[in-house]
OpenMM code with the backbone's topology and positions (N, CA, C; nanometers):
from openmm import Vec3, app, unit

residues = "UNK UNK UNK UNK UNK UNK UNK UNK UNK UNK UNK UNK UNK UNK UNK UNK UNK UNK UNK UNK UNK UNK UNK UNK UNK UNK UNK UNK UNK UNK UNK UNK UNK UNK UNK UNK UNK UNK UNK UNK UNK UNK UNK UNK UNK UNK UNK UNK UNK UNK UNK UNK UNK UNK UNK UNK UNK UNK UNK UNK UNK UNK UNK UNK UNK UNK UNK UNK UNK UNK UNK UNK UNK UNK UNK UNK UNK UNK UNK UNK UNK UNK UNK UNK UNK UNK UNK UNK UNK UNK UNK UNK UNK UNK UNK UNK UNK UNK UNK UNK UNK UNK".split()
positions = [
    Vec3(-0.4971, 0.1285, -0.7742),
    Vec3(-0.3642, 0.1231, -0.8311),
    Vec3(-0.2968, -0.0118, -0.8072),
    Vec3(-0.3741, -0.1081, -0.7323),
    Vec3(-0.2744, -0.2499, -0.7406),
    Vec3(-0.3836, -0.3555, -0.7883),
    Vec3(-0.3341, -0.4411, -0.8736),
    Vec3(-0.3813, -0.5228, -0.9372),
    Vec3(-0.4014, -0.6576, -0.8652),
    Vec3(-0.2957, -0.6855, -0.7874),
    Vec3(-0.2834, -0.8191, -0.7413),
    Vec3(-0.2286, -0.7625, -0.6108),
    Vec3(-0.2915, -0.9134, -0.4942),
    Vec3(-0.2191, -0.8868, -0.3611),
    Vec3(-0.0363, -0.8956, -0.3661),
    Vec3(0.0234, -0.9528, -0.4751),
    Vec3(0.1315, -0.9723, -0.4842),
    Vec3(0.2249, -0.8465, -0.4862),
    Vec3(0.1814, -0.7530, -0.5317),
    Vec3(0.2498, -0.6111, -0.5360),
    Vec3(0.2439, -0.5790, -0.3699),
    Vec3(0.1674, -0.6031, -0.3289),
    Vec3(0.1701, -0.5523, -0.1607),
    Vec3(0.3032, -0.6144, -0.1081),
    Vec3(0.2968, -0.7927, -0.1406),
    Vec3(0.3550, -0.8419, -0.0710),
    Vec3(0.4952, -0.8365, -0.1126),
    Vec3(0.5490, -0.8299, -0.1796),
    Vec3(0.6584, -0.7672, -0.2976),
    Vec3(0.7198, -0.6468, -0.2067),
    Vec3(0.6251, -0.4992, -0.1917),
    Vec3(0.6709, -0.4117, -0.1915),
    Vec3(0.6787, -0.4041, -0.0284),
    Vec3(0.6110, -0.4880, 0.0610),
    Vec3(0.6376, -0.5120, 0.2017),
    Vec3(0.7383, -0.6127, 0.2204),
    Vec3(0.7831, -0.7068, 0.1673),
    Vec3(0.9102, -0.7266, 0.1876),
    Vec3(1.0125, -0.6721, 0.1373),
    Vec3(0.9948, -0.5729, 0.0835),
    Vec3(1.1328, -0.4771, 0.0327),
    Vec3(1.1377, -0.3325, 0.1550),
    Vec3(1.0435, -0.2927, 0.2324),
    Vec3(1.0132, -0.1967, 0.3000),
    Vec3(1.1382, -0.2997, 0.4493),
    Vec3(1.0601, -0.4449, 0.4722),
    Vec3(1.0824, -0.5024, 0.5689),
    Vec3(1.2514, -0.5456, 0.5353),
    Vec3(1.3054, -0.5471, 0.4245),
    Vec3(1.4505, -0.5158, 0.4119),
    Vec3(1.4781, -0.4462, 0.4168),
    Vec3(1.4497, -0.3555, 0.4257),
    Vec3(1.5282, -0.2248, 0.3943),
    Vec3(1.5334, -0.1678, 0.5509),
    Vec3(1.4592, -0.1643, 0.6389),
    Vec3(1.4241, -0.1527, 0.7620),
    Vec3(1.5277, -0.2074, 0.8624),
    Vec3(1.5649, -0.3624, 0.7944),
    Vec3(1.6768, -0.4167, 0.8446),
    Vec3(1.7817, -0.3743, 0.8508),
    Vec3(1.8426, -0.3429, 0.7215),
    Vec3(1.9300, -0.3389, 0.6551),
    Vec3(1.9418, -0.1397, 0.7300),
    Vec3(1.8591, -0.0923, 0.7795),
    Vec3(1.8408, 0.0735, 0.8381),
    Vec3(1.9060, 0.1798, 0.6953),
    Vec3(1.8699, 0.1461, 0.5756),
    Vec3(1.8310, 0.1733, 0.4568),
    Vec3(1.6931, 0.2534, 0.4044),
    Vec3(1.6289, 0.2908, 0.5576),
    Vec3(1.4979, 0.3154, 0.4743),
    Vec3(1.5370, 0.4534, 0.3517),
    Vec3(1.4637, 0.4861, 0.3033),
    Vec3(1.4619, 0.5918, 0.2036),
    Vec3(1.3581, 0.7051, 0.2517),
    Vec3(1.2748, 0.6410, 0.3303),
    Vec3(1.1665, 0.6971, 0.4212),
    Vec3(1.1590, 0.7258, 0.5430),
    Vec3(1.0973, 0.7847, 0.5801),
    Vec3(1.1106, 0.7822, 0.7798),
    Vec3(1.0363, 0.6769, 0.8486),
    Vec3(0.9724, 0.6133, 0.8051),
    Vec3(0.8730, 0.4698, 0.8449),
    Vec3(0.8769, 0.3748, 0.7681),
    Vec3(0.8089, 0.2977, 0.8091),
    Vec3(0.7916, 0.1601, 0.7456),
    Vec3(0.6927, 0.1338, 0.6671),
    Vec3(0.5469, 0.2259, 0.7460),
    Vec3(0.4546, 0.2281, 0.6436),
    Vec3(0.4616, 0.3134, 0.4961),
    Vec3(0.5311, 0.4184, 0.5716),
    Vec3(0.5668, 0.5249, 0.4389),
    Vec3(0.6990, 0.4532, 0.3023),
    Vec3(0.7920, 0.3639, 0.3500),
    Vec3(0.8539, 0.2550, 0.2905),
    Vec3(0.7905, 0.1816, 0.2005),
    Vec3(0.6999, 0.1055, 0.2623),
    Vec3(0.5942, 0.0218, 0.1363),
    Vec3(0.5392, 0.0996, 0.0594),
    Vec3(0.4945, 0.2370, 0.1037),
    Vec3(0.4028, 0.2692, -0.0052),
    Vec3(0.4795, 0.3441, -0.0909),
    Vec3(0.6476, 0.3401, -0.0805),
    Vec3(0.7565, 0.3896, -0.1557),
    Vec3(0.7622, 0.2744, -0.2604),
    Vec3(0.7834, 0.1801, -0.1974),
    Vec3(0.8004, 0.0783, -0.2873),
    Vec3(0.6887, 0.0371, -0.3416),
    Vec3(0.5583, 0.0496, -0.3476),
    Vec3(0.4819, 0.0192, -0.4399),
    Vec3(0.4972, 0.1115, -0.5293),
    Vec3(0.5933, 0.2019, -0.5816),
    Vec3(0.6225, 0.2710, -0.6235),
    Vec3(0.7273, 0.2617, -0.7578),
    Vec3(0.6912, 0.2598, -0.9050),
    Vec3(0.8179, 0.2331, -0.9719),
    Vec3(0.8779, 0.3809, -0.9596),
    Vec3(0.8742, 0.4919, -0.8610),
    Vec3(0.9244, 0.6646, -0.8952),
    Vec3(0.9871, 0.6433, -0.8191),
    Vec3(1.1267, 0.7414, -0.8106),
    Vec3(1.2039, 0.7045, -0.6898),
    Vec3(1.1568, 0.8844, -0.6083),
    Vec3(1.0459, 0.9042, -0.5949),
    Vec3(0.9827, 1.0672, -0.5499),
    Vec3(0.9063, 0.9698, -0.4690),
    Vec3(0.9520, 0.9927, -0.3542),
    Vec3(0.8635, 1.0056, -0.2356),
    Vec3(0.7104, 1.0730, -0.2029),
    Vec3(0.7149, 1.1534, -0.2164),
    Vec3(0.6131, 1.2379, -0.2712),
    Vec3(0.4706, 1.2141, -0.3754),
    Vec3(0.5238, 1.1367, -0.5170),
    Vec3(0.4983, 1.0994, -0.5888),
    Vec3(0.3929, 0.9472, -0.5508),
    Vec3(0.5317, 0.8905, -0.4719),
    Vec3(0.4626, 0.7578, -0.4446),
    Vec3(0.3295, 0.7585, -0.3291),
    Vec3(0.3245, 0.8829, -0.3027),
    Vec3(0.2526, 0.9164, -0.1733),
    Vec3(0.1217, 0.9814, -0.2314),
    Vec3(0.1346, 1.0672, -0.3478),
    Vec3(0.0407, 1.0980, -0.3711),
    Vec3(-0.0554, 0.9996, -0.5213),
    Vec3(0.0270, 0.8801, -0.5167),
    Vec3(-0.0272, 0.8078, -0.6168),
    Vec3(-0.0933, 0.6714, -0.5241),
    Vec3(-0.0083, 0.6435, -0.4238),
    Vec3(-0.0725, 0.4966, -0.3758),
    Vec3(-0.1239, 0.5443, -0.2042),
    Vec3(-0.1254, 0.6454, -0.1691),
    Vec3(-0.1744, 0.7311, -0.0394),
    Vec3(-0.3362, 0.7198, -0.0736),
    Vec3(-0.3759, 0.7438, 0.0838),
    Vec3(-0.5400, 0.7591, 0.0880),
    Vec3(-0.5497, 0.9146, 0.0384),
    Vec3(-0.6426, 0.9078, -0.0854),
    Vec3(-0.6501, 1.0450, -0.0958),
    Vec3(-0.8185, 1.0703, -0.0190),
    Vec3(-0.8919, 1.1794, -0.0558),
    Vec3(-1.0665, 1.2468, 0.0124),
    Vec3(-1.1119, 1.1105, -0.0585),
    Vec3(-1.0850, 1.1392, -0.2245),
    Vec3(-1.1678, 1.0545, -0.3433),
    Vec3(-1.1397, 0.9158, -0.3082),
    Vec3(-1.0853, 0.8709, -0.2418),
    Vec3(-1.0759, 0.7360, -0.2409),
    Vec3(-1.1842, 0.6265, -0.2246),
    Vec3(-1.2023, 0.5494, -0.2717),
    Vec3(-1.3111, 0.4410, -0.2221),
    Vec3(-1.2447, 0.2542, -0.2509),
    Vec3(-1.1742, 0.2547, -0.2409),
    Vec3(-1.1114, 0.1361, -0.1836),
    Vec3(-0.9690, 0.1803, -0.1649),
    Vec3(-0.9095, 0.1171, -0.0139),
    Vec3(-0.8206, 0.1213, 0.0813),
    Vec3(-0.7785, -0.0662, 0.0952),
    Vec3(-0.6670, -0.0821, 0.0459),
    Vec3(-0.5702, -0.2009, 0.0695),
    Vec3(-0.5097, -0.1153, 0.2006),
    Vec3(-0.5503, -0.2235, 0.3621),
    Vec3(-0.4686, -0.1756, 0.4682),
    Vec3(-0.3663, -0.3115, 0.4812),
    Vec3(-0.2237, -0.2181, 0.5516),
    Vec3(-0.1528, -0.3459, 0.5811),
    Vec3(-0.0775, -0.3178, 0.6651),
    Vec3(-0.0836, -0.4103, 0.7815),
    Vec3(-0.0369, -0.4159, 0.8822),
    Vec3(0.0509, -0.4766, 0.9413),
    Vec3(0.1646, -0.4758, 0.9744),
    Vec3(0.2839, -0.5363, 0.9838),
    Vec3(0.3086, -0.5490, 1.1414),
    Vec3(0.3753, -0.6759, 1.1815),
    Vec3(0.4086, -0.6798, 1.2898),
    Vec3(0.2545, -0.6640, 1.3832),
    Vec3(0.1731, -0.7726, 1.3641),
    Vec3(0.0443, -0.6981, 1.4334),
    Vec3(0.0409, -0.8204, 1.5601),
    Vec3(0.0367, -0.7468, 1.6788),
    Vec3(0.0189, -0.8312, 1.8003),
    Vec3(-0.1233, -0.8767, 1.8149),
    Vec3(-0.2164, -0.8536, 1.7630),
    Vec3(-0.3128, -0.9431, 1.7407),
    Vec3(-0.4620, -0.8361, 1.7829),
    Vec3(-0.4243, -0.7279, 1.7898),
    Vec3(-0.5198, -0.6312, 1.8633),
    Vec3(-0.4780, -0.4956, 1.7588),
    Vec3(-0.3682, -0.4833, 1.6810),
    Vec3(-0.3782, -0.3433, 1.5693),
    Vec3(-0.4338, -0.3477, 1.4724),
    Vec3(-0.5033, -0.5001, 1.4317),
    Vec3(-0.5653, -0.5020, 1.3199),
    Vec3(-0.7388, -0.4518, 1.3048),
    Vec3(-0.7337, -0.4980, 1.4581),
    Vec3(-0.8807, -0.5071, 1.5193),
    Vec3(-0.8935, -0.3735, 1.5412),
    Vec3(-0.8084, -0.2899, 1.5942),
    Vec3(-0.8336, -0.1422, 1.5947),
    Vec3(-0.8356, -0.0079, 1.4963),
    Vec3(-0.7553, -0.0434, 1.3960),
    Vec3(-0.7777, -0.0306, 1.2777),
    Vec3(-0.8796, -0.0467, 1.1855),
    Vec3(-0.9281, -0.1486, 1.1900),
    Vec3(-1.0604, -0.2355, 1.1801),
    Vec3(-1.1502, -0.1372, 1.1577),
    Vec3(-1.1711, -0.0685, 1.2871),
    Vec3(-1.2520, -0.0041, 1.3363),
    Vec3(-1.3005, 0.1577, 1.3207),
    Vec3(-1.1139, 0.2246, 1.2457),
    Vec3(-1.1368, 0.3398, 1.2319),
    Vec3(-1.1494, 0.3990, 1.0480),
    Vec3(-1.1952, 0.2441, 0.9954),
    Vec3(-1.2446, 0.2128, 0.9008),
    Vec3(-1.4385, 0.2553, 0.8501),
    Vec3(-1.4537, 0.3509, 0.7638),
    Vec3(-1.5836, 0.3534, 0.7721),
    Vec3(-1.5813, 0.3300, 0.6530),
    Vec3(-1.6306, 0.1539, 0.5775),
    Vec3(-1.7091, 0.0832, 0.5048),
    Vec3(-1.6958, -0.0357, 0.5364),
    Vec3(-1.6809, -0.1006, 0.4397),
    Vec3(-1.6972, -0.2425, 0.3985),
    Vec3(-1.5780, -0.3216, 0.4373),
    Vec3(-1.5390, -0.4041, 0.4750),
    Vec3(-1.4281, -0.5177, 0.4287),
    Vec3(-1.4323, -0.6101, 0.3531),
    Vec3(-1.3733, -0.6170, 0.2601),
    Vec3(-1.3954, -0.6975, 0.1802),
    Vec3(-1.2617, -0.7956, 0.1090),
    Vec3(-1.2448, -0.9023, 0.0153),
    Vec3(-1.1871, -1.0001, 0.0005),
    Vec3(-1.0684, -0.9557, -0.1081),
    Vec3(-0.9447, -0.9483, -0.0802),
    Vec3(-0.8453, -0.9559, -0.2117),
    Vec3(-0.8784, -0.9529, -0.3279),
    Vec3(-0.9498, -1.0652, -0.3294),
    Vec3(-0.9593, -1.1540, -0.4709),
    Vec3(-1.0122, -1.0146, -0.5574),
    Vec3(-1.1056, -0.9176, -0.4968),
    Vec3(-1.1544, -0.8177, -0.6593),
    Vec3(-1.0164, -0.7443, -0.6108),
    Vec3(-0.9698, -0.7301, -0.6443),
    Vec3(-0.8658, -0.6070, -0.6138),
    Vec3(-0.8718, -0.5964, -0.7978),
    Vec3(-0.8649, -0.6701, -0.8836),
    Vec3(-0.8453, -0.6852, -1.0721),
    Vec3(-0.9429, -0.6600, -1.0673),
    Vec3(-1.1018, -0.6073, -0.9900),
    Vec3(-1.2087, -0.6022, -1.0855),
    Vec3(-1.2447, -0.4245, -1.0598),
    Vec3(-1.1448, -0.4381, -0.9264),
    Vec3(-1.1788, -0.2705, -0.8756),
    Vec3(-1.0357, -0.1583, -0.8989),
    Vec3(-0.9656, -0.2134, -0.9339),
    Vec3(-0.8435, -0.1711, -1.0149),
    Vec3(-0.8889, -0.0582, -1.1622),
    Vec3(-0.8034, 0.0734, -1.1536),
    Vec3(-0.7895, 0.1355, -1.2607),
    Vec3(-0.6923, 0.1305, -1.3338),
    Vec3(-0.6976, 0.0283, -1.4433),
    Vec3(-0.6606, -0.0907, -1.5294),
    Vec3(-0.5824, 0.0702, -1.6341),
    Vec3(-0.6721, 0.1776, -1.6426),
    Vec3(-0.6104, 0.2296, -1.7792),
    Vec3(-0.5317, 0.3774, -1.6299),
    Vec3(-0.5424, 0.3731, -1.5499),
    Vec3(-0.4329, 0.4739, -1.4468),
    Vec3(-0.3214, 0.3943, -1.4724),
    Vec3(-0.3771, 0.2379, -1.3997),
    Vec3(-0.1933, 0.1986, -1.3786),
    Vec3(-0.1326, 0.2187, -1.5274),
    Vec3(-0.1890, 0.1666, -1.6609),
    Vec3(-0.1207, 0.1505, -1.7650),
    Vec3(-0.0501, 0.3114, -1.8026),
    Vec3(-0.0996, 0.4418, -1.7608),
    Vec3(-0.1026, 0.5172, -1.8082),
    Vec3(0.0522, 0.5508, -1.6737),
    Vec3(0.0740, 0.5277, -1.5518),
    Vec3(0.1668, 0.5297, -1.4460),
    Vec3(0.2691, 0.4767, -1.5361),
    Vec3(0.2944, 0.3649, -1.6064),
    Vec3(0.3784, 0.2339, -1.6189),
    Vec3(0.4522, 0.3224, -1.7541),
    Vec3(0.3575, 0.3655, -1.8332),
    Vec3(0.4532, 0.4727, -1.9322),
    Vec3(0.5455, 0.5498, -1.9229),
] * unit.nanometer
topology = app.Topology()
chain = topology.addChain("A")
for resn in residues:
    res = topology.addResidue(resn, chain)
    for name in ("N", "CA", "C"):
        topology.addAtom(name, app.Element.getBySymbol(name[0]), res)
């Protein structure tokens, strides 16, 4: 569901305002971003569209505020691959999002 790393970074600095600002719409911060990658204002919605579902097979993780050891542990409770941004457009469901955006 994301095309470009730019939607992450977009919708994590709107989570990381809003946090400030003690505005969340959410009870977390992680649950925040994945609100805001969200054009629905359903919580729910945004959770069950950009959330890890069973079917999943690629996971954008993001980690905020990382002291240099949550990434690495995380890392870890990861079972595949890591791999590079750059396909995020080649592994993208090009006709979901278009069909979301309607």
């Amino acid at each position: 569901m994301i095309l470009d790393v730019f939607q992450v970074l977009i919708a994590a600095k709107k989570a990381l305002y809003s946090a400030d600002k003690n505005s969340l719409a959410t009870h977390g911060l992680h649950t925040e971003l994945i609100y805001c990658l969200s054009g629905q204002r359903s919580i729910s919605a945004a959770l069950n569209t950009f959330g890890v579902q069973a079917e999943s097979k690629h996971v954008v993780v993001v980690v905020i505020d990382d002291d240099g050891e949550t990434f690495n542990t995380i890392a870890t409770l990861i079972d595949g691959k890591h791999g590079n941004l750059d396909v995020l457009k080649d592994i993208s469901d090009t006709e979901k999002i278009k069909k979301m955006c309607d």
